[in-house]
C-alpha positions as CSV (number, residue, x, y, z in Angstrom):
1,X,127.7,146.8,129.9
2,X,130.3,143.8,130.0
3,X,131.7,141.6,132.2
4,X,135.4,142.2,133.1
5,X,137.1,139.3,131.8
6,X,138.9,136.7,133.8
7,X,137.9,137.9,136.9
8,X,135.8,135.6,138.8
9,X,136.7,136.8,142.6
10,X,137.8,135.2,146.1
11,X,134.5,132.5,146.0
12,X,135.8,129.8,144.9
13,X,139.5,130.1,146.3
14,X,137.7,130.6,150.1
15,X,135.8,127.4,149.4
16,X,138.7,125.5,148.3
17,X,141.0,126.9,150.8
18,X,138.1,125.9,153.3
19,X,137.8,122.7,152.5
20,X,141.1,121.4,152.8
21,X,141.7,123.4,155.9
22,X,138.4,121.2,157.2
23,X,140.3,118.0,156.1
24,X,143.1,118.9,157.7
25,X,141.4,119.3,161.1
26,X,139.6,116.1,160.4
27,X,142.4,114.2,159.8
28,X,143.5,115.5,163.3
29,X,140.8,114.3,165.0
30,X,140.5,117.9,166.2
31,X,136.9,119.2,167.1
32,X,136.2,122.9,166.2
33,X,136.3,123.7,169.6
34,X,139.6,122.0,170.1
35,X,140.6,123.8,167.1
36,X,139.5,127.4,168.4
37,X,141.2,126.8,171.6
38,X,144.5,126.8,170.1
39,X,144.7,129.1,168.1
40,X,142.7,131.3,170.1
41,X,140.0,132.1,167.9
42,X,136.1,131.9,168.0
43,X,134.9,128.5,166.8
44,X,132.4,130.8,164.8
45,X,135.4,131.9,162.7
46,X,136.5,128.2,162.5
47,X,133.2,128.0,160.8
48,X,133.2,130.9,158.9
49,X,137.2,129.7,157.3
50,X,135.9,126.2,156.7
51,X,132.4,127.0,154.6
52,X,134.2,129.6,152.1
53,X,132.5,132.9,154.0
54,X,135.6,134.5,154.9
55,X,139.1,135.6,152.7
56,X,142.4,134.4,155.4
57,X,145.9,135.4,155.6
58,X,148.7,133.2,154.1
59,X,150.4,133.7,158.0
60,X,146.5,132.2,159.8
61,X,146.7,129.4,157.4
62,X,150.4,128.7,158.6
63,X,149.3,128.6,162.1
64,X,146.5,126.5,161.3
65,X,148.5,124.2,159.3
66,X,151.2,123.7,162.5
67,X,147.9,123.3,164.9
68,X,146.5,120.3,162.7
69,X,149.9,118.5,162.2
70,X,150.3,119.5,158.3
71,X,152.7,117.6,156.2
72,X,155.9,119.1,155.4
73,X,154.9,121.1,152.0
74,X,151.5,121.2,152.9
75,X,151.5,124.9,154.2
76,X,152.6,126.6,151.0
77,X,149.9,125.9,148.5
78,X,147.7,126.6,150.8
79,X,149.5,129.6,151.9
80,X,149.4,130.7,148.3
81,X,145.2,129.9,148.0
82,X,144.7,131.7,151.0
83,X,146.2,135.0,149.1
84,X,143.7,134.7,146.2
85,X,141.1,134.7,148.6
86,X,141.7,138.3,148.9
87,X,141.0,138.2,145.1
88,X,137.6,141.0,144.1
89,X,135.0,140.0,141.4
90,X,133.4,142.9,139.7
91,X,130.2,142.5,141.8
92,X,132.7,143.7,144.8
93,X,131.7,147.2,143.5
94,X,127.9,146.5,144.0
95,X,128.2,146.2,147.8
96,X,125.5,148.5,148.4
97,X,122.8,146.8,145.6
98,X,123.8,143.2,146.9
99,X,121.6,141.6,150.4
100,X,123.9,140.6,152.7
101,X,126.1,137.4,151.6
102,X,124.3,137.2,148.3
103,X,128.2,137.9,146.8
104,X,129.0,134.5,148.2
105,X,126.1,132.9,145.7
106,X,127.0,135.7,143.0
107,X,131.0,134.1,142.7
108,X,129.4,130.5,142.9
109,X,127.2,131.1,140.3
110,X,130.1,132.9,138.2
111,X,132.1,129.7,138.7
112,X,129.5,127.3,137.7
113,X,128.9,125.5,134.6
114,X,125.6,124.0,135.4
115,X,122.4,125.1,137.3
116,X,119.2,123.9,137.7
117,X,116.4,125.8,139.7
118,X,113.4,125.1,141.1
119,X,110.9,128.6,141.2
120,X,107.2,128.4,142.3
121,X,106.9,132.3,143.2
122,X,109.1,134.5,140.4
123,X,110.5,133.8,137.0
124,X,114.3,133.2,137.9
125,X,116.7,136.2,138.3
126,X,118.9,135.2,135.0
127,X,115.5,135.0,132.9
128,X,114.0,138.0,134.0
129,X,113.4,140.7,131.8
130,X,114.9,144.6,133.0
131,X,111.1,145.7,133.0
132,X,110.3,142.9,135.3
133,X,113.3,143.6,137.1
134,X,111.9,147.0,137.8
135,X,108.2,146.2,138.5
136,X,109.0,143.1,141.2
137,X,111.7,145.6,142.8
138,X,109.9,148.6,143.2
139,X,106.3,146.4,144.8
140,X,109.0,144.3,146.9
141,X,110.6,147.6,148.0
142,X,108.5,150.9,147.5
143,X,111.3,153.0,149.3
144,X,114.1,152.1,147.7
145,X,115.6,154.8,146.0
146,X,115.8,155.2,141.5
147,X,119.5,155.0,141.7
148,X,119.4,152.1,144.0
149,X,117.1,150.3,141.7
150,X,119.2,151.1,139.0
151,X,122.1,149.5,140.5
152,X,120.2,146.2,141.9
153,X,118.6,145.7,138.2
154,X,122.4,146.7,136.7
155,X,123.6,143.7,138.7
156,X,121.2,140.6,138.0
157,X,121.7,141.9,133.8
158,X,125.5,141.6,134.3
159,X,124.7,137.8,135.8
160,X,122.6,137.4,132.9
161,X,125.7,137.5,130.5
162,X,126.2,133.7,132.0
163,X,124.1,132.9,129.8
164,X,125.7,134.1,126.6
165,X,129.2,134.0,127.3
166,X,132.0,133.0,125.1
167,X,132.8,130.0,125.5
168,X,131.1,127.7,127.2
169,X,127.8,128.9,128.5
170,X,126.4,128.6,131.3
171,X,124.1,125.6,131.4
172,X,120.7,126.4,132.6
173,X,117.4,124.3,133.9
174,X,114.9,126.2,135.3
175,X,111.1,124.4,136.2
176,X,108.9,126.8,137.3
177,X,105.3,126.6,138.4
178,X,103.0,127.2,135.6
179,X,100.9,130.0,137.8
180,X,103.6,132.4,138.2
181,X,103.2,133.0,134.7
182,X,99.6,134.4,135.2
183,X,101.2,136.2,138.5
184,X,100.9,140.1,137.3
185,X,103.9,141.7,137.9
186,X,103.7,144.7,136.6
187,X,101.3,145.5,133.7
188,X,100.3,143.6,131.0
189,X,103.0,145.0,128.5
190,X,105.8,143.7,131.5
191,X,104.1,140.3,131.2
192,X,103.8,139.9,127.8
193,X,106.8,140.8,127.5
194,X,108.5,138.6,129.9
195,X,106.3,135.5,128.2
196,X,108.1,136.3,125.0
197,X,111.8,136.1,127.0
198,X,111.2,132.8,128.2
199,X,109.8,132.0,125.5
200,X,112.9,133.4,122.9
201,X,115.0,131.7,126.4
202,X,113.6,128.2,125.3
203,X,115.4,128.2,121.8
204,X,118.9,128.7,123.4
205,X,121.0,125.0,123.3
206,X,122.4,125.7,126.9
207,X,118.9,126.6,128.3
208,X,115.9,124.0,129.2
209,X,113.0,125.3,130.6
210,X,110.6,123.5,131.8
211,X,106.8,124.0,133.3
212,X,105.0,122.5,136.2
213,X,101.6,122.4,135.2
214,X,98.9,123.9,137.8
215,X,96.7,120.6,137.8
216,X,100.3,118.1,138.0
217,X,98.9,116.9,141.6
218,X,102.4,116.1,144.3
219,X,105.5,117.2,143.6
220,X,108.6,117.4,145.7
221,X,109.1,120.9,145.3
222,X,105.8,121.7,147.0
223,X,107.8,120.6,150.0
224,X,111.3,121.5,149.6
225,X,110.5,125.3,148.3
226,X,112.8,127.2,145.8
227,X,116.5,126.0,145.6
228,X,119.1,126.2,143.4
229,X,121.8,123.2,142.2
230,X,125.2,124.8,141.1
231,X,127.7,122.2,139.5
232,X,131.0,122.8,138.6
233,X,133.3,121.6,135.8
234,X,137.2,121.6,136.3
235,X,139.6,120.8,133.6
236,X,140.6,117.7,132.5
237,X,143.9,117.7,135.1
238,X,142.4,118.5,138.0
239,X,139.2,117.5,140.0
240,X,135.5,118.6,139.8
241,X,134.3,121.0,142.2
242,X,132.3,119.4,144.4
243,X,128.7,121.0,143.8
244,X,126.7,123.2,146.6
245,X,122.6,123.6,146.6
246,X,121.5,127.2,147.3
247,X,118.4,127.8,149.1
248,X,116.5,131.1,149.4
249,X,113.9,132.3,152.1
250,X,112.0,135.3,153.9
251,X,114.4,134.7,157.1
252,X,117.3,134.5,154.7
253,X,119.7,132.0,152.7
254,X,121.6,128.9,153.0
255,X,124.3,126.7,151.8
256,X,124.6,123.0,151.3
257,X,127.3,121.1,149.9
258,X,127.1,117.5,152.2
259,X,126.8,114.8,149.8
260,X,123.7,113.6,151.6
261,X,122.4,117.0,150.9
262,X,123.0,117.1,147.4
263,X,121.3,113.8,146.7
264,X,118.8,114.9,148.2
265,X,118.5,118.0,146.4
266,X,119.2,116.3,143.2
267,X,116.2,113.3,144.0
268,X,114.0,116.2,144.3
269,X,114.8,118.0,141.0
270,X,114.4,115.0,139.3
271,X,110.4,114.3,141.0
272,X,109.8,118.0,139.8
273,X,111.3,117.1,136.3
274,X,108.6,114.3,136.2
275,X,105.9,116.3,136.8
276,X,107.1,119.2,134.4
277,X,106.5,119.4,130.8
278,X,108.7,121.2,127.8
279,X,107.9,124.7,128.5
280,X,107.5,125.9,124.9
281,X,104.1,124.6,124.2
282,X,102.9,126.5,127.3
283,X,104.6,129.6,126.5
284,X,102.7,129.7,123.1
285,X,99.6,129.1,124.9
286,X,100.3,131.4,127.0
287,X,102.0,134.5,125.0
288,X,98.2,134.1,122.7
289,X,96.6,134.6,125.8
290,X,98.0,137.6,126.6
């Protein structure tokens, strides 16, 4: 099971297309609303164009581009963005084992070159073994179906190849809490076995994982819950992508990628890091445990 290569899907193309649509209208002085009006749209798919969520035609981004004053050769690049967003990654073929706009986080996360997470409740999706996989699915959803499971597990081991891919890994710091690892998920051969992942995880040059000790007293991820920071490396001749913060709830998921945001975001990864410790030595006290 491999992932197809050089595909990496309309994601990124929607956000970058989205963004300089955004400036666009800015530079305009042109309010959503405004913005709506005349091209008689919703301002909801204003929004929807400008934060990466939808793929657009190369003939909307014309009409936006005459609406907001665009520069003679403007249009045409981003004409010619606008038709890679119609682009399909190969998780377009897991619609059915994918939660609603979790293929927006899938393509960021296949674009990134850097993550960091923050986990307090379950070992993270890319360092989870397939018989934890199985176990947290089948408590979380008792109903769901052996072939549906199959393909939701399928899924989260094809992200996993991130990890290992050739070149340029993806670089990974996960903290997590130091009690999920006595959280039973699963029987005791599903955690042992998952301690001796993340513990085999730890020894990888791309992957730092850290722990955040039980008794460690304050932290800022007690407030700000689980989140993840996804960073992104261009080439040398063009410009970084800017990075987005991916947060994850009961009630659903969000998006931020406002620089106040990200500071933010980043401020509080860096209290957690404080409080963590090099997750090795725990992992050995933990895996004798066992």
């Amino acid at each position: 099971m491999a992932l197809p290569q050089g595909i990496t899907g309309s994601t990124m193309p929607r956000r970058q297309l989205g963004r300089r649509l955004r400036d666009l209208r800015n530079r305009a002085r042109m309010t959503t609303r405004v913005a709506a009006r005349r091209l008689e749209w919703s301002e909801a798919k204003i929004w929807r164009i400008e934060t990466g969520q939808t793929s657009l035609r190369s003939l909307d981004v014309e009409a936006m581009c005459k609406v907001y004053g665009a520069a003679d050769g403007e249009a045409e690049p981003l004409a010619a963005l606008a038709r890679e967003t119609k682009a399909r990654g190969w998780w377009s073929t897991y619609g059915d084992a994918i939660g609603e706009g979790f293929d927006v986080y899938i393509g960021l996360e296949e674009a990134a070159t850097g993550l960091s997470t923050f986990e307090n409740e379950f070992v993270p999706g890319l360092l989870q073994t397939e018989d934890y996989m199985r176990a947290m699915l089948a408590a979380a959803r008792p109903a769901l179906a052996r072939v549906e499971l199959d393909r939701r597990v399928e899924v989260r081991l094809m992200r996993q190849q991130l990890l290992t891919r050739t070149p340029d890994p993806l670089r990974l710091t996960a903290i997590i809490g130091e009690s999920l690892l006595w959280r039973r998920i699963g029987d005791s051969a599903v955690t042992a076995g998952q301690l001796a992942h993340l513990r085999r995880m730890c020894d990888r040059p791309n992957i730092d994982i850290r722990l955040v000790p039980t008794n460690s007293g304050y932290h800022e991820g007690m407030d700000s819950g689980r989140f993840v920071l996804l960073e992104f490396a261009a080439p040398a001749a063009a410009a970084d992508e800017p990075p987005v913060v991916y947060v994850e709830n009961f009630a659903g998921s969000a998006y931020f990628d406002k620089d106040d945001d990200i500071e933010r975001y980043r401020a509080a990864f860096a209290n957690i890091r404080v409080a963590s410790v090099d997750g090795r030595m725990v992992l050995d006290e933990a895996i004798a445990a066992a």
